[in-house]
DSSP file (Angstrom, degrees, kcal/mol; ACC not computed):
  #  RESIDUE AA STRUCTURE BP1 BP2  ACC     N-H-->O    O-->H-N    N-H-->O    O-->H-N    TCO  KAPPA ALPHA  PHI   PSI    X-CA   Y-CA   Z-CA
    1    1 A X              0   0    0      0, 0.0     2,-0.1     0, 0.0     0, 0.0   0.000 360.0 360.0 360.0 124.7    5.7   10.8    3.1
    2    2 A X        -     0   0    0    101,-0.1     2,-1.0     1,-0.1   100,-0.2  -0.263 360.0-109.9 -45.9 122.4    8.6    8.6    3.5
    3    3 A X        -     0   0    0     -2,-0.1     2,-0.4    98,-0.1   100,-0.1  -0.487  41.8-173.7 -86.1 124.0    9.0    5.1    2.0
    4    4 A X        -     0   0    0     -2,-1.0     3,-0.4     1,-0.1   127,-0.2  -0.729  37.7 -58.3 -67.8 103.4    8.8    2.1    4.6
    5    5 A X  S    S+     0   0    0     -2,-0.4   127,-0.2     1,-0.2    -1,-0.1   0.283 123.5  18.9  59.3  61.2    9.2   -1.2    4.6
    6    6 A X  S    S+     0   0    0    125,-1.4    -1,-0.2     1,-0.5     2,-0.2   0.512  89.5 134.7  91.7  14.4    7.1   -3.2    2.3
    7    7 A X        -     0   0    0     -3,-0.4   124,-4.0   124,-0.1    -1,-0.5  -0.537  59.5-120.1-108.3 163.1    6.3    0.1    0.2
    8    8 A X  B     -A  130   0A   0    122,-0.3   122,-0.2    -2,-0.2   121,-0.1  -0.838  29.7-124.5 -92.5 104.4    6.5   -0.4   -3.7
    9    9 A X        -     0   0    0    120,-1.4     2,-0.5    -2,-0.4    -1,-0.2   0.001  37.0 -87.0 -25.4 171.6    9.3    2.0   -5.5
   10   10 A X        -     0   0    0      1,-0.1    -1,-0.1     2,-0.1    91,-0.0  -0.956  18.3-123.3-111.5 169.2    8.3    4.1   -8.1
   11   11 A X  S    S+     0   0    0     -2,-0.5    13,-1.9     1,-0.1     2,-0.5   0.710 101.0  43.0 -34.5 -72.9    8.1    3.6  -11.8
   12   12 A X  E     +B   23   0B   0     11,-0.2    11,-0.2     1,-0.1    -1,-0.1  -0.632  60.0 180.0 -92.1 103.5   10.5    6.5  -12.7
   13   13 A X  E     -     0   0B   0      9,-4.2     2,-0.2    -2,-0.5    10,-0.2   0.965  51.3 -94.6 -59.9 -50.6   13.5    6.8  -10.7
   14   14 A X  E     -B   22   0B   0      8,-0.8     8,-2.6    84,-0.1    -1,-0.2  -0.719  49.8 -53.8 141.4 164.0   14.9    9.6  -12.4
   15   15 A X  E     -B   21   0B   0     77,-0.5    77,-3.4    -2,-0.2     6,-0.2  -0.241  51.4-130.2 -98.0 167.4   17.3   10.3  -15.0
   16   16 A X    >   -     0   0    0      4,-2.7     3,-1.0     3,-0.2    75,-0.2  -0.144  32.6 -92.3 -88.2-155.1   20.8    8.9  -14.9
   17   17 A X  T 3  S+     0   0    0     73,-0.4    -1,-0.1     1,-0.2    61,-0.1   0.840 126.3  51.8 -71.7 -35.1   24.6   10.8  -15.5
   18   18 A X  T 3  S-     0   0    0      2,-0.2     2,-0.3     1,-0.1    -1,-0.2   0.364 123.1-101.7 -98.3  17.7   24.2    9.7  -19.3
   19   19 A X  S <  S+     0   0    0     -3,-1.0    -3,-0.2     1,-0.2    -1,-0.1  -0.282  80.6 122.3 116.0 -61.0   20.8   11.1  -20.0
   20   20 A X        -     0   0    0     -2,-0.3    -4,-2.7    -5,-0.2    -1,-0.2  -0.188  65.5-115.7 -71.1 139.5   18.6    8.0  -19.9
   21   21 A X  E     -B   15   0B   0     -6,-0.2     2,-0.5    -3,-0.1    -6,-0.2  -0.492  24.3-138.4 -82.2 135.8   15.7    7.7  -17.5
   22   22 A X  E     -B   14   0B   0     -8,-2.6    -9,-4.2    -2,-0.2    -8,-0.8  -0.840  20.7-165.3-103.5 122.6   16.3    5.0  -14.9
   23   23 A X  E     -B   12   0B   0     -2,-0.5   -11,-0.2   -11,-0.2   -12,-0.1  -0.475  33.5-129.7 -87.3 176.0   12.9    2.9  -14.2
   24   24 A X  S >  S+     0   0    0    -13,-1.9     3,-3.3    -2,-0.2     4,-0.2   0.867 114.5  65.8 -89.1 -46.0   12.5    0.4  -11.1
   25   25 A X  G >  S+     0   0    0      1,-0.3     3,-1.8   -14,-0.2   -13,-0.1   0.864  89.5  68.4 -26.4 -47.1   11.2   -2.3  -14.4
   26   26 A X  G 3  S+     0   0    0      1,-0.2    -1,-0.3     0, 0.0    -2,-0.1   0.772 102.3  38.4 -49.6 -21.5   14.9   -1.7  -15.3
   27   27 A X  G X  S+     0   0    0     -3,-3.3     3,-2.8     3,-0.0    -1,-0.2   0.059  86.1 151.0-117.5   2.8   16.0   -4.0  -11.8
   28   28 A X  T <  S+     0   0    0     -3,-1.8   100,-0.2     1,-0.3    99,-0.1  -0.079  71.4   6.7 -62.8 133.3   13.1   -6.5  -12.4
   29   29 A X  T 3  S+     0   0    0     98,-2.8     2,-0.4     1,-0.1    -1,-0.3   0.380 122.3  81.3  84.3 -30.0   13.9  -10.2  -10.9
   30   30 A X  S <  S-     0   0    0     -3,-2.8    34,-0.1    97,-0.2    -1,-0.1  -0.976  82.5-109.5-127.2 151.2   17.5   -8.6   -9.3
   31   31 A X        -     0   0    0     -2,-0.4    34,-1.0    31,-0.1     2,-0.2  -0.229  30.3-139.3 -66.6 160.6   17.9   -6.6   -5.9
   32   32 A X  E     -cD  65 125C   0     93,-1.5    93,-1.5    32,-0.2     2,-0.3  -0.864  17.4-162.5-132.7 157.1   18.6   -3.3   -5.8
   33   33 A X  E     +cD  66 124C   0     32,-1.4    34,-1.5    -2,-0.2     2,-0.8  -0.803  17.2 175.9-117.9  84.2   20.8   -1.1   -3.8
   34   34 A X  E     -c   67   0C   0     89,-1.7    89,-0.3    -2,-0.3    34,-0.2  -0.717   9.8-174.0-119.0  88.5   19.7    2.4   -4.2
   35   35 A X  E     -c   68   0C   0     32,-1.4    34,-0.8    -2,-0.8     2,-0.4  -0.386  13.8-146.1-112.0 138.0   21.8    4.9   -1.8
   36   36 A X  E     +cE  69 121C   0     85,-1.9    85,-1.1    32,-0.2     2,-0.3  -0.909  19.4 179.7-106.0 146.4   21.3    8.5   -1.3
   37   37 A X        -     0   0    0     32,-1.7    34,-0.3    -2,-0.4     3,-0.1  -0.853  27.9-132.7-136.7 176.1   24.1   10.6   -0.7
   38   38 A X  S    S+     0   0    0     -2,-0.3     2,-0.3     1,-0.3    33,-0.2   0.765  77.9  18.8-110.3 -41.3   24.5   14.6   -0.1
   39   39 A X    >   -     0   0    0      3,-0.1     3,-1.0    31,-0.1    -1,-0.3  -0.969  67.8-119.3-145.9 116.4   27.4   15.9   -2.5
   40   40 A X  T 3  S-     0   0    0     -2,-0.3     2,-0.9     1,-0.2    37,-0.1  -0.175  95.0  -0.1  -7.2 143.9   29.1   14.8   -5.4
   41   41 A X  T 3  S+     0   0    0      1,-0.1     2,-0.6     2,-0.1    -1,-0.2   0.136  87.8 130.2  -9.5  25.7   32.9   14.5   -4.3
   42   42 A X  S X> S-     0   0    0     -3,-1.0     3,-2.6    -2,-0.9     4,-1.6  -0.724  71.8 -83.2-114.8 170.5   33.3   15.3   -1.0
   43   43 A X  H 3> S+     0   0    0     -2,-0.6     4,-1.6     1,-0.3     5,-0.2   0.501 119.3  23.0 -21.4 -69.0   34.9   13.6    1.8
   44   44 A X  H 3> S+     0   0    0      1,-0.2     4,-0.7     2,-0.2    -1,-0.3   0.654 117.3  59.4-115.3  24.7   32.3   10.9    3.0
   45   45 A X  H <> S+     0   0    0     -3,-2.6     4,-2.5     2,-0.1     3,-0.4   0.944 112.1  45.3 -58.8 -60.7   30.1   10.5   -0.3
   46   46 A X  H  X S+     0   0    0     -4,-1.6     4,-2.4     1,-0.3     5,-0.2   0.799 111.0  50.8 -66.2 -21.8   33.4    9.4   -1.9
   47   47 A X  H  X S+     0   0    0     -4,-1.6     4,-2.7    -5,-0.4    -1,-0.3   0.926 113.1  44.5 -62.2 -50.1   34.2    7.3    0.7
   48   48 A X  H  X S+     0   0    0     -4,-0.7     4,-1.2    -3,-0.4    -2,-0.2   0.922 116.1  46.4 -67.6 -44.1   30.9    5.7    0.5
   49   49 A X  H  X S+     0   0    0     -4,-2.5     4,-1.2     2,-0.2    -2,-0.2   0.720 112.1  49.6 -70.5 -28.9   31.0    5.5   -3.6
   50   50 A X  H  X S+     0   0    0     -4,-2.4     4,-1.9    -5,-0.3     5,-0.3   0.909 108.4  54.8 -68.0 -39.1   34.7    4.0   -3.6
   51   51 A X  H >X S+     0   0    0     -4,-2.7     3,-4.6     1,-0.3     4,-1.9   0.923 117.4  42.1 -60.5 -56.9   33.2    1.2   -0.7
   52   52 A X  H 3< S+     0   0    0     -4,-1.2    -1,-0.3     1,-0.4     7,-0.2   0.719 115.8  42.6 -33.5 -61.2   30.6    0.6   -3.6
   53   53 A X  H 3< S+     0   0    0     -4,-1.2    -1,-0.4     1,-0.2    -2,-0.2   0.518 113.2  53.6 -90.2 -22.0   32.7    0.6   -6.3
   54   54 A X  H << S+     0   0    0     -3,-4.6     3,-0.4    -4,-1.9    -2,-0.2   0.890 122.1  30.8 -89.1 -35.4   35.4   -1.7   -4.3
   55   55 A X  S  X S+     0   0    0     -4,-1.9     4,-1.6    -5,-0.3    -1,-0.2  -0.085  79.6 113.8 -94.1  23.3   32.7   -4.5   -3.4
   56   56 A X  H  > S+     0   0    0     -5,-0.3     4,-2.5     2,-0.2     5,-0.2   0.887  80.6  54.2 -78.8 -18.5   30.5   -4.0   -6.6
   57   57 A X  H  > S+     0   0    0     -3,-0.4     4,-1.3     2,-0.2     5,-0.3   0.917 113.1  42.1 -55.1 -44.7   31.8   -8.0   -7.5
   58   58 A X  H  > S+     0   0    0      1,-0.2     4,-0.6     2,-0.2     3,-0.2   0.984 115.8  49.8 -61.3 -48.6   30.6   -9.1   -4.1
   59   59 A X  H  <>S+     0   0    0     -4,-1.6     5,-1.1     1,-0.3    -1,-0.2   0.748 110.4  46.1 -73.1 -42.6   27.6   -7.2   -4.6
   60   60 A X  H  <5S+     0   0    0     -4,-2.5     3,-0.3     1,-0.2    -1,-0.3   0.611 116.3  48.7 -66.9 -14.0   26.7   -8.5   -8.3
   61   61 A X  H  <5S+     0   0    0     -4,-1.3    -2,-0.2     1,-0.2    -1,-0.2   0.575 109.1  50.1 -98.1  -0.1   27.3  -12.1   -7.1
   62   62 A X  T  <5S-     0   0    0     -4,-0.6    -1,-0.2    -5,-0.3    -2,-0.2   0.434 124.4-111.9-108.1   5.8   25.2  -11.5   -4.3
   63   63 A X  T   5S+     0   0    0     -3,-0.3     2,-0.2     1,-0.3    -3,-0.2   0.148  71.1 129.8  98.8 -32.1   22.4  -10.0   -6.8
   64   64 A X      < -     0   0    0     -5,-1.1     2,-0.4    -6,-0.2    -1,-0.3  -0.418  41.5-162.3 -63.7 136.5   22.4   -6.6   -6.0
   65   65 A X  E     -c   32   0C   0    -34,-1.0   -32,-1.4    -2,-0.2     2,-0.3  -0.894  21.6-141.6-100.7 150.3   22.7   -3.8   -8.7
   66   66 A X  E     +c   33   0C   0     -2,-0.4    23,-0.7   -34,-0.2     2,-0.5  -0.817  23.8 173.1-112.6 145.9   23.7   -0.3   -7.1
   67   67 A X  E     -cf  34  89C   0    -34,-1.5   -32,-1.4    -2,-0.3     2,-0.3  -0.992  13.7-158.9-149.0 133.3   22.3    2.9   -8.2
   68   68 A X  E     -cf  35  90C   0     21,-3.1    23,-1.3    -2,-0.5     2,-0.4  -0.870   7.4-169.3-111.7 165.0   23.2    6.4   -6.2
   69   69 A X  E     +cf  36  91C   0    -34,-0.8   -32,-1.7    -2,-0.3     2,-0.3  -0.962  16.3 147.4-152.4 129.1   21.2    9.5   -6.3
   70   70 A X  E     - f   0  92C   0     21,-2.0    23,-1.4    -2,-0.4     2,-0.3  -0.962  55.9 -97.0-163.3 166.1   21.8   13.3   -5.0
   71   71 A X  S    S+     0   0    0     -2,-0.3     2,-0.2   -34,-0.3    21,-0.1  -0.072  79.4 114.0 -85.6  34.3   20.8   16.3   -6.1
   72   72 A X  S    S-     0   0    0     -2,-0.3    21,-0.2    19,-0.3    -2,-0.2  -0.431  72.7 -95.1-107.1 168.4   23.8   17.4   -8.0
   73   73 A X     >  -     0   0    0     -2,-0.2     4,-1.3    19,-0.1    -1,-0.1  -0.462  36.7 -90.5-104.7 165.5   23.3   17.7  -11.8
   74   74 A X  H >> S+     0   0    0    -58,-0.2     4,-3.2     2,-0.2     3,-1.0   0.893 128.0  43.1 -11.3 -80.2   24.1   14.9  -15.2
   75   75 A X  H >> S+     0   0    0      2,-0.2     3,-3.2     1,-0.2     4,-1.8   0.912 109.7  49.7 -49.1 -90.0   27.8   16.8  -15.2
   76   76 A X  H 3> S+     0   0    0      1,-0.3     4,-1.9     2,-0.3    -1,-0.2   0.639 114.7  44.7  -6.5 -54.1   28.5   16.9  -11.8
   77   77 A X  H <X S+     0   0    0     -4,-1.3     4,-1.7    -3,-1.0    -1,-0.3   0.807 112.6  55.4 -76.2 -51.0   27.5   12.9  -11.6
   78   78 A X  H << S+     0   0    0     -4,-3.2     3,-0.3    -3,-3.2    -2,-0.3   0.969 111.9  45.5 -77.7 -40.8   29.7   12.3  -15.0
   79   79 A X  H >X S+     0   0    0     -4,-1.8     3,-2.8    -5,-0.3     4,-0.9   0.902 107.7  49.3 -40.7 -60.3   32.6   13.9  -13.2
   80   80 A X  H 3X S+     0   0    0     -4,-1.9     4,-0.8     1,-0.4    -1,-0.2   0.700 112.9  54.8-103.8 -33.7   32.5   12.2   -9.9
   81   81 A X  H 3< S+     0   0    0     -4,-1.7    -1,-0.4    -3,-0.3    -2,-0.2   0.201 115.0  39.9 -70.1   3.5   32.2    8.7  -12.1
   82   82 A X  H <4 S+     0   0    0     -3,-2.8    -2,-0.3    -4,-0.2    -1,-0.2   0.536 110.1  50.6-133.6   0.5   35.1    9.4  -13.8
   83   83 A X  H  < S+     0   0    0     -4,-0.9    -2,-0.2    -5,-0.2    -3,-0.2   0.466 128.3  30.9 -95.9 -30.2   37.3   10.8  -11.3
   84   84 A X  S  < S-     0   0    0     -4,-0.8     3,-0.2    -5,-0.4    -3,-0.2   0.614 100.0-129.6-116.7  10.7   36.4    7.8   -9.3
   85   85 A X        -     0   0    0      1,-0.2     2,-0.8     2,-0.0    -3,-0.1   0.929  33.5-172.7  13.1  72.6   35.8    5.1  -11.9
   86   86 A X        -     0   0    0     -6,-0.1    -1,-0.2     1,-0.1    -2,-0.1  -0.659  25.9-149.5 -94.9 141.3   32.6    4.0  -10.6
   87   87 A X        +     0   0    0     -2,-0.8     2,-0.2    -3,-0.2    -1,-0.1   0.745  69.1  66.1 -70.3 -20.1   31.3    1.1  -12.1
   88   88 A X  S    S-     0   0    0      1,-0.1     2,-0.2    -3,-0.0   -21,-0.1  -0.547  83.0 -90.7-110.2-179.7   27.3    2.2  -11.6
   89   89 A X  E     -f   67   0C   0    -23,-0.7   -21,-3.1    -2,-0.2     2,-0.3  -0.468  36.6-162.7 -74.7 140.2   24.5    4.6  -12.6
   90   90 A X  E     -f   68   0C   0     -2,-0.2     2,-0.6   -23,-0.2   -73,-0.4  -0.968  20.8-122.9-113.0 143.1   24.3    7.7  -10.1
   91   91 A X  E     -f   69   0C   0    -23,-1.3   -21,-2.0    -2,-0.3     2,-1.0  -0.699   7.8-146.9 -67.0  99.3   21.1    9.6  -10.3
   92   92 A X  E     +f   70   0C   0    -77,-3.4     2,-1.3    -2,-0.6   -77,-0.5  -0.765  22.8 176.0-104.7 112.8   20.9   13.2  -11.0
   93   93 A X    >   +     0   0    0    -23,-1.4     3,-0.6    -2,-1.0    -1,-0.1  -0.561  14.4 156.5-110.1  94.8   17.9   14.5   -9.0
   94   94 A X  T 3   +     0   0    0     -2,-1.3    -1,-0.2     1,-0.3   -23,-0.1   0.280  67.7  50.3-104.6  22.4   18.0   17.8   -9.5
   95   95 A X  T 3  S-     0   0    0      0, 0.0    -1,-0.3     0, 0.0    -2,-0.1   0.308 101.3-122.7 -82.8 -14.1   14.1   18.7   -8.8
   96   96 A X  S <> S+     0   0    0     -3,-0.6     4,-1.7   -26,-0.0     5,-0.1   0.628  73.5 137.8  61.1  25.0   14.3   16.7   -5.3
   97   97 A X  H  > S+     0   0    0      2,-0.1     4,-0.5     3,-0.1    -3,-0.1   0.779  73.4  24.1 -51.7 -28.7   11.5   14.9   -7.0
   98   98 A X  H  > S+     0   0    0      2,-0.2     4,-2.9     3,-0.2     3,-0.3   0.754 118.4  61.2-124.1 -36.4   12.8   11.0   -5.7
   99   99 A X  H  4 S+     0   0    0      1,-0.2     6,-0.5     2,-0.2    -2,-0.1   0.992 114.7  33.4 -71.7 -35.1   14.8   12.4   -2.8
  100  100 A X  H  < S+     0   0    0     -4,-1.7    -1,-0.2     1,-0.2    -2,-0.2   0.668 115.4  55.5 -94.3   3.7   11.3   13.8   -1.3
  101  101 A X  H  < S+     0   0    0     -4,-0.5    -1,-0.2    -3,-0.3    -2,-0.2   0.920 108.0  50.3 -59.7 -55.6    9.3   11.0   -2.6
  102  102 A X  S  < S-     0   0    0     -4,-2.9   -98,-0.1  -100,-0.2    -3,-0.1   0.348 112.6-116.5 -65.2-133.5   11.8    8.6   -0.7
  103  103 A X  S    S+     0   0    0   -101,-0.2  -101,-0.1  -100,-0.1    -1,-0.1   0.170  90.9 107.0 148.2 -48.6   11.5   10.7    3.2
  104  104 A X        +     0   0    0     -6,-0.1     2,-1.5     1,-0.1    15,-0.6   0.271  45.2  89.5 -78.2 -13.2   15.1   11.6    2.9
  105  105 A X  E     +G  118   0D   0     -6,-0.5     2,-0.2    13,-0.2    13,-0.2  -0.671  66.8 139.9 -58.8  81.9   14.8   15.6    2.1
  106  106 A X  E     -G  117   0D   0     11,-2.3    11,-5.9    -2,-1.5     2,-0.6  -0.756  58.7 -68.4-139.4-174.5   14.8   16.8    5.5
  107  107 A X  E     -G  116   0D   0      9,-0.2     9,-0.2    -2,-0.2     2,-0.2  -0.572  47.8-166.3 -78.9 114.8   16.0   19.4    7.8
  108  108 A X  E     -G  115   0D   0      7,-1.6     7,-2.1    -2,-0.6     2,-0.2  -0.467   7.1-148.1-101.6 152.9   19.5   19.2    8.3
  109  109 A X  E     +G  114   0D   0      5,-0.3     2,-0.5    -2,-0.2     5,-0.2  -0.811  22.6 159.0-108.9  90.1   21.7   21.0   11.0
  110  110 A X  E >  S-G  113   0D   0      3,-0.8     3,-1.2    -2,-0.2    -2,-0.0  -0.938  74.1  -6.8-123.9 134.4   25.5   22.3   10.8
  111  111 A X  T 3  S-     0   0    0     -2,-0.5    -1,-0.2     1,-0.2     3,-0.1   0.889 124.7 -60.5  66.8  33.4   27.0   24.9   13.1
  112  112 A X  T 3  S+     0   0    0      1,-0.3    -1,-0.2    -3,-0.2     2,-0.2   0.289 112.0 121.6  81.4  -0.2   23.9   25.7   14.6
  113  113 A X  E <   -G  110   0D   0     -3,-1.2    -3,-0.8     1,-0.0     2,-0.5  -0.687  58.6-131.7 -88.1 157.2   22.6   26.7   11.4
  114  114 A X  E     +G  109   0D   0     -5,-0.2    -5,-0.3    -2,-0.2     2,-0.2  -0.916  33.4 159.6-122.7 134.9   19.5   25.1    9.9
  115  115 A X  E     -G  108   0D   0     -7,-2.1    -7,-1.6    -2,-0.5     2,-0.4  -0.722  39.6-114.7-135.7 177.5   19.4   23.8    6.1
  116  116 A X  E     +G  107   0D   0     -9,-0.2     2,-0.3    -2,-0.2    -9,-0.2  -0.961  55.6 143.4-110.1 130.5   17.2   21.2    3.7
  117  117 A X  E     -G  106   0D   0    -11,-5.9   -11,-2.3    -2,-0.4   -79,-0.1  -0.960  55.0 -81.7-164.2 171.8   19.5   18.2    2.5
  118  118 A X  E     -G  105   0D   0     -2,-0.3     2,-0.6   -13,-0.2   -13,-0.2  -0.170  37.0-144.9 -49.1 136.1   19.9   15.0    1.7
  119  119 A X        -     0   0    0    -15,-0.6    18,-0.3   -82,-0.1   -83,-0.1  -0.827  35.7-106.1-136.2 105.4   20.5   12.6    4.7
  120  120 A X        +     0   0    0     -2,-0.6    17,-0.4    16,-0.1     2,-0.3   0.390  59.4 160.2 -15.9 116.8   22.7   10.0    3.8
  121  121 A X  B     -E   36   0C   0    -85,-1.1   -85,-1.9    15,-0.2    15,-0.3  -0.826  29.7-148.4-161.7 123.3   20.3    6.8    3.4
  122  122 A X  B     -H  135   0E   0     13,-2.1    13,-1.8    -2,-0.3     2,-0.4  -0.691   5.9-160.3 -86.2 133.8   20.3    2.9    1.6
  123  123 A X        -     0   0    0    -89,-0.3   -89,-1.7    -2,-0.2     2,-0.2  -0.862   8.5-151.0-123.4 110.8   17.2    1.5    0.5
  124  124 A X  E     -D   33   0C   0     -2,-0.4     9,-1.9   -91,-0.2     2,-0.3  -0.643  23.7-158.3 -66.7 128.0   17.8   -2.7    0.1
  125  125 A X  E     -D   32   0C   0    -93,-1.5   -93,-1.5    -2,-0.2     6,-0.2  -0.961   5.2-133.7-120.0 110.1   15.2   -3.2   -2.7
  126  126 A X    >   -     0   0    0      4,-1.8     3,-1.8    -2,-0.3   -96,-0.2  -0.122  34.5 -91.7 -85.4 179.5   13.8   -6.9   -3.1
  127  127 A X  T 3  S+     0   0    0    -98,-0.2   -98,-2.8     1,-0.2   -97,-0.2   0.606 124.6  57.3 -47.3 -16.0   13.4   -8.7   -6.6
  128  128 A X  T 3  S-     0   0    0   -100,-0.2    -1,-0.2   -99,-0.1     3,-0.1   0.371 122.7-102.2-112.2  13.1    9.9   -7.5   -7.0
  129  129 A X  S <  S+     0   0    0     -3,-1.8  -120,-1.4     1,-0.3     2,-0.3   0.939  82.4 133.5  81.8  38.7   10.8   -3.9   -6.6
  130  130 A X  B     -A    8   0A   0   -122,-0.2    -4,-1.8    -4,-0.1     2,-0.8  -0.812  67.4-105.2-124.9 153.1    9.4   -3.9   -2.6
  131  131 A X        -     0   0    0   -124,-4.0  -125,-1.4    -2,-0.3    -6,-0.2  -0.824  39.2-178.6-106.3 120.2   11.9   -2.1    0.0
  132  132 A X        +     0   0    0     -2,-0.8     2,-0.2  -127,-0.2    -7,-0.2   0.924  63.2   3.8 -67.9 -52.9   13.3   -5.0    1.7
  133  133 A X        -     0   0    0     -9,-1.9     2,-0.3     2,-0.0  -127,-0.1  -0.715  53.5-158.4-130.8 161.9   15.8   -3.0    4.4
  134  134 A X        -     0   0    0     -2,-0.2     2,-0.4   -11,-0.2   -11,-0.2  -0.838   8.4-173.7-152.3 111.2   16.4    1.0    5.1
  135  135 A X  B     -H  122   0E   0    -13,-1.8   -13,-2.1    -2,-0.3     2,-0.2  -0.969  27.2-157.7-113.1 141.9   19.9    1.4    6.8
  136  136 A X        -     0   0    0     -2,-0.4   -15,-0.2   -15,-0.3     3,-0.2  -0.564  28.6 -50.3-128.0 144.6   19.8    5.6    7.8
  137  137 A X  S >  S+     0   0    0    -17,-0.4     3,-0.9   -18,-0.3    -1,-0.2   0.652 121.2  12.9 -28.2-124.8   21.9    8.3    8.5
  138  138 A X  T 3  S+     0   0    0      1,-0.2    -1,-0.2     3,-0.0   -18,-0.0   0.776 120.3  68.8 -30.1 -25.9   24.8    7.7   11.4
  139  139 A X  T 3  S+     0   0    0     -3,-0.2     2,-0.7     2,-0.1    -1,-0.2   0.440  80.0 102.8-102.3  32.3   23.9    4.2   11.0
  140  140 A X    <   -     0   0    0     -3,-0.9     2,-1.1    -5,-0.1     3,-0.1  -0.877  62.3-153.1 -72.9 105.0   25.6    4.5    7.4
  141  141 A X        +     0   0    0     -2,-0.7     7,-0.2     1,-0.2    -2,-0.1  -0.714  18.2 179.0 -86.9  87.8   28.9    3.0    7.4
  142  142 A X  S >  S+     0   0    0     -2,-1.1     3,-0.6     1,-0.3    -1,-0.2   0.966  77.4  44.9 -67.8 -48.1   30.4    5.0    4.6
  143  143 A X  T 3  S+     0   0    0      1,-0.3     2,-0.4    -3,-0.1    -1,-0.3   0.582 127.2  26.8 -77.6 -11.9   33.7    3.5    4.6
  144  144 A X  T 3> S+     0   0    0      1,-0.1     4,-0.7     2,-0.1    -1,-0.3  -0.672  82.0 134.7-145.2  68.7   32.6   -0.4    4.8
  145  145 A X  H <>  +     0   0    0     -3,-0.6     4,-2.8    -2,-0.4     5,-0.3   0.801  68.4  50.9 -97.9 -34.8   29.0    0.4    3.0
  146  146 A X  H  > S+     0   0    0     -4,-0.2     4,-0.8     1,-0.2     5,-0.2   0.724 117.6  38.1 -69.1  -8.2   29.3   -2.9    0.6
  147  147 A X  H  > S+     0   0    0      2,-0.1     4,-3.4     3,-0.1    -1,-0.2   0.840 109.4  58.9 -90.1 -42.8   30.1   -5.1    3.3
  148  148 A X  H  < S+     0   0    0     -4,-0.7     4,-0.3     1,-0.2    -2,-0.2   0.923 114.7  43.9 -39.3 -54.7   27.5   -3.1    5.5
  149  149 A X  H >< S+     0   0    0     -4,-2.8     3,-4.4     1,-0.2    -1,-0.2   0.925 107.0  54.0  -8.0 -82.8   24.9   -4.3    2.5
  150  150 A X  H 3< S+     0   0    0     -4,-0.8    -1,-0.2     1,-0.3    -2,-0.1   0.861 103.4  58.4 -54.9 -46.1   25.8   -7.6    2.0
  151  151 A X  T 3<        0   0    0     -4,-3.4    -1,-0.3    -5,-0.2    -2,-0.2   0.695 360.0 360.0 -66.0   1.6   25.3   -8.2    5.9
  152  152 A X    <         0   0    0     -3,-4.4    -1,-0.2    -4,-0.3    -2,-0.1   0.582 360.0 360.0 -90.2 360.0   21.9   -7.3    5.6
């Protein structure tokens, strides 16, 4: 079951690129931005992780911390942060425990073939750890995702 609107995170996010298990108690008191994305370096993940990474000042004065998550492993996640110097934690969910807690582990289509994957999705997170906003596949703006945020 998907999470909605007014639904409560959970406790354990998952563990980050550097080992350490990320809690929602870690964000207590600041919004959260918590973005799922499909792939580790390709075309419009990185697009979407540079917009992050170009507006993460707007985005800390505006309260938000950013956190990404896909199912690519610890390494994978320290590469893609250092290849792109992003300034936040990315989420290696490599059981598809958080992505099919969150809804977003669904049936995917390319080339007329049918696959399970991630579908690109932000959840705006309030101070009390409640999901404030859910902006959703197409209507992801990869390349202008920190302003898309910030507009919300």
């Amino acid at each position: 079951m998907a999470l909605q609107i007014g639904d409560k995170i959970p406790e354990i996010l998952g563990t980050a690129q550097d080992g350490k298990v990320v809690k929602s108690a870690d964000f207590a008191g600041r919004k959260l931005a918590l973005y799922f994305y499909p792939k580790d370096s390709t075309p419009g993940c990185t697009a979407q992780a540079c917009s992050l990474r170009d507006g993460y000042t707007e985005l800390k004065k505006a309260g938000y911390e950013v956190v990404g998550v896909s199912v690519d492993s610890e390494a994978s996640h320290r590469k893609f942060i250092e290849k792109y110097d992003l300034p936040f934690t990315l989420i290696a969910d490599v059981d598809k425990r958080l992505v099919q807690e969150f809804g977003v582990w669904q049936e995917k289509k390319n080339y007329g073939k049918s696959y399970m994957g991630t579908v690109r999705t932000t959840f705006l997170i309030d101070e009390t750890g409640t999901v404030s906003h859910i902006i959703e596949g197409r209507k992801v703006d990869t390349k202008n995702h920190a302003e898309q945020i910030l507009n919300q």
